[in-house]
N, C-alpha and C positions, 0 to 999 in steps of 0.2 A: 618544440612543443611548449616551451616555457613560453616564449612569444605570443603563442595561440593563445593561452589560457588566460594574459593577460590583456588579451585582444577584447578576447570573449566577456571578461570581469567587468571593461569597461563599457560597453554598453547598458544601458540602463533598459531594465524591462519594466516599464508600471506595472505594479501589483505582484508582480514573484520577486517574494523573499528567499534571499540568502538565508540563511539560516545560521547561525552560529551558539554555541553551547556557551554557558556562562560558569565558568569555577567556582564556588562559593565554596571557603573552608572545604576545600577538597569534596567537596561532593556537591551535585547538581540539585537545587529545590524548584520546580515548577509549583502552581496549581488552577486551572480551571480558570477559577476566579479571576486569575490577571493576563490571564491571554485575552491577546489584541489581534492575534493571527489565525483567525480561525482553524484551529484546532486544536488535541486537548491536552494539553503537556499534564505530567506528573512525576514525582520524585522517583530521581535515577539515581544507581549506585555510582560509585566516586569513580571519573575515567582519568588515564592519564593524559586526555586533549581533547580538542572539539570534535574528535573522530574527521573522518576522510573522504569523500566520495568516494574516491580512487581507489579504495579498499571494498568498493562495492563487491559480492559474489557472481562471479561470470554468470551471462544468462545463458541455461542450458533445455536441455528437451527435456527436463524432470523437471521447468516454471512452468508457469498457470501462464499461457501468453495465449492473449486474443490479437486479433489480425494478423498481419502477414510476418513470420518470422525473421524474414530479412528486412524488413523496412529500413530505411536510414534513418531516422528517429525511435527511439523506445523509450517508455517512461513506466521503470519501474517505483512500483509503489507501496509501501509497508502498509498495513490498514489493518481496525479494529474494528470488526462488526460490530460492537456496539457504540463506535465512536459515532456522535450526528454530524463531526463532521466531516469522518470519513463518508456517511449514508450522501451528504451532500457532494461532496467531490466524487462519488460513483457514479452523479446523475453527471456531473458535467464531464467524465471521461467517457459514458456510454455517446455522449454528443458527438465528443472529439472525434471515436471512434464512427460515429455518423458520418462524417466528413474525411477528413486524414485518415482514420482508418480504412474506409471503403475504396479511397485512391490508391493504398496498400504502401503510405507515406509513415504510417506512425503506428506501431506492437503497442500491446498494455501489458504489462507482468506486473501478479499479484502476489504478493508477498506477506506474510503474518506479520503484525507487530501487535500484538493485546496486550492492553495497561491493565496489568494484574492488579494494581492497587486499586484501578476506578472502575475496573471492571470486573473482580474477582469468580471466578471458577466460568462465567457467562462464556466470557472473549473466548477462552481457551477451548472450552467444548466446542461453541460454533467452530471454529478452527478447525478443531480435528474433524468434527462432521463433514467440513469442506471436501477437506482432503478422500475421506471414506468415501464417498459420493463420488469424489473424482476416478476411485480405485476402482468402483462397482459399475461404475455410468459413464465413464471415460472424458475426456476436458471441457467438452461442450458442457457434459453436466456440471463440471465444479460454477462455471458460469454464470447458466443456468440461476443455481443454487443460489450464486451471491448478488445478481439480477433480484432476487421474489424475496431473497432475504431483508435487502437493504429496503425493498419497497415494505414488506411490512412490518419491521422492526421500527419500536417507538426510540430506539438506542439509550443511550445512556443508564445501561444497566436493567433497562423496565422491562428488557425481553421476556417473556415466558416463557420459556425454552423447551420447556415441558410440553406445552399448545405448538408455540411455531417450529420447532425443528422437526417433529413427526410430520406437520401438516406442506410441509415442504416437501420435504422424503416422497411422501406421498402423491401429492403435484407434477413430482417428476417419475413416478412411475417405479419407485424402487423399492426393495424389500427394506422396512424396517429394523428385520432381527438381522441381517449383513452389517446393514450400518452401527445399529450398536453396539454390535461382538467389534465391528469394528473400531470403535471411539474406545469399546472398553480394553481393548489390548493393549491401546498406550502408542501403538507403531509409528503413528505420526509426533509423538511428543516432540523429541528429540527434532527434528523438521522444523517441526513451528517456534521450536527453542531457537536452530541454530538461524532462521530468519529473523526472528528477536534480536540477536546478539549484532547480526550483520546491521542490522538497522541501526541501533549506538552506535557502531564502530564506522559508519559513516557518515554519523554525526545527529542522526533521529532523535530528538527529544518530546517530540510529541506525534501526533498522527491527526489526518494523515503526513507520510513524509516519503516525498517522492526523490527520485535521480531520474535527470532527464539525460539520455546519449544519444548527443547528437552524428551527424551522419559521417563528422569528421574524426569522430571518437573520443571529444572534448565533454568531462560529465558538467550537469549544472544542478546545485539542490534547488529543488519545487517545495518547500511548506509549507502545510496548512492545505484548506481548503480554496486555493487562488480560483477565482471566477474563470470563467471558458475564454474570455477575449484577454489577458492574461496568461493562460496556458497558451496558447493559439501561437500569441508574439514568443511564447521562446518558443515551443516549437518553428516556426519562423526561422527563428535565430538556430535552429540545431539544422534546420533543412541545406541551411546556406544558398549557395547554384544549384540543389535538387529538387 
C-alpha cells in the first residue's frame, strides 16, 4: 500500500493541488485576500497536523451521492454555498457528472463545510435547509436544491436568504412551514458540524476541498476550485485500467 501511494504522489497532475496545512504559532491563519488557489481559506482553530485524507468519514447511504454509487472513482466534496468558489466548482462537477458520471465511472458526495467566520449564520442555515429538503423531498431534491441554489446565489455572504431560500422551497414544490419547523429544530446541526470537523481532520482549510477515491482505494486531495480538464486527469489517474 505504501508502494501505491507513493506511486500515485509521483505523478504530477497540472492544476490539482495537494493541499497542505501551514502551522503558524500553533494555530492556522488563512484570508481571502492571499489565496492563489481558488478557494476561500479562513482562520482555523490550532490542530495537531495537517490533518489526513485517510481519516476521511466512510461514504454511506446517509451521503448526498449523485450518480452511480459504486462507481470506481468518487469525489467527495466539503462545500460552502455561499463560497463563489464553491458556486464555481459545482458548474464544473455537474460537467464531470455530464461525462464520467453518465458512463456510471465517477459518484459526487456532498459534504457541508461553512466558513462561519466569512460566512456567518448564512452557510449554516442554507445547510441545514439542504438537509430539511432532502428529509421532506427525498435526494433528488437536496440536489435539485443545490443545482438552482448555486445558480442563483450572488455567494460571498450577499445571499438574501430571506427572498432565495423560500423561492427555492417553492420551485421545488415543497411546503414551506415543513422546512422551517424543520431548520428550526436544530436536527441537522450536529450533521453539518460533524461534516465540518471531518473536513479539517483531513486536512480542509478552505473550500471548496474535495477527496478523490480512486477505483484502487488510494485517496488524493482536490483543492480549490481546479478547472474540469484538471479534475478529468486525476480522475484519469483514480480510473487506472477501468
Amino acid at each position: 500500500m505504501e508502494e501505491k501511494k507513493n506511486r500515485g504522489m509521483n505523478l504530477a497532475i497540472p492544476g490539482a493541488i495537494v493541499f497542505a496545512g501551514i502551522l503558524i504559532s500553533g494555530a492556522l491563519i488563512f484570508s481571502p485576500s492571499s489565496n492563489t488557489g481558488g478557494e476561500e481559506r479562513v482562520a482555523a482553530q490550532p490542530v495537531q497536523d495537517e490533518g489526513s485524507v485517510n481519516v476521511m468519514n466512510p461514504i454511506t447511504a446517509e451521503d448526498h451521492i449523485r450518480g452511480n454509487p459504486n462507481a470506481p472513482v468518487k469525489i467527495v466534496e466539503y462545500s460552502d454555498y455561499e463560497c463563489p468558489f464553491c458556486k464555481r466548482f459545482h458548474e464544473t462537477m455537474n460537467e464531470v457528472m455530464d461525462t464520467y458520471g453518465a458512463e456510471g465511472k465517477v459518484a459526487w458526495v456532498f459534504r457541508h463545510f461553512p466558513l462561519d467566520q466569512l460566512h456567518p449564520i448564512k452557510a449554516r442555515k442554507e445547510a441545514a435547509t439542504a438537509e430539511c429538503v432532502a428529509e421532506i423531498g427525498g435526494d433528488a431534491m437536496f440536489w435539485k436544491f443545490s443545482d438552482r441554489f448555486f445558480e442563483l446565489t450572488p455567494s460571498n455572504n450577499q445571499t438574501n436568504i430571506d427572498v432565495v431560500l423560500p423561492q427555492i422551497v417553492g420551485e421545488l414544490g415543497l411546503s414551506q412551514a415543513k422546512v422551517d419547523e424543520c431548520v428550526a429544530s436544530g436536527r441537522y446541526d450536529d450533521h453539518i458540524q460533524s461534516d465540518f470537523d471531518n473536513a479539517v481532520a483531513t486536512g480542509g482549510r478552505g473550500t471548496p476541498w474535495s477527496i478523490l477515491i480512486a477505483a484502487d482505494g488510494t485517496a488524493y486531495p482536490l483543492s480549490g476550485a481546479q478547472p474540469y480538464n484538471s479534475v478529468t486527469q486525476l480522475i484519469d489517474l483514480g480510473l487506472g485500467g477501468n
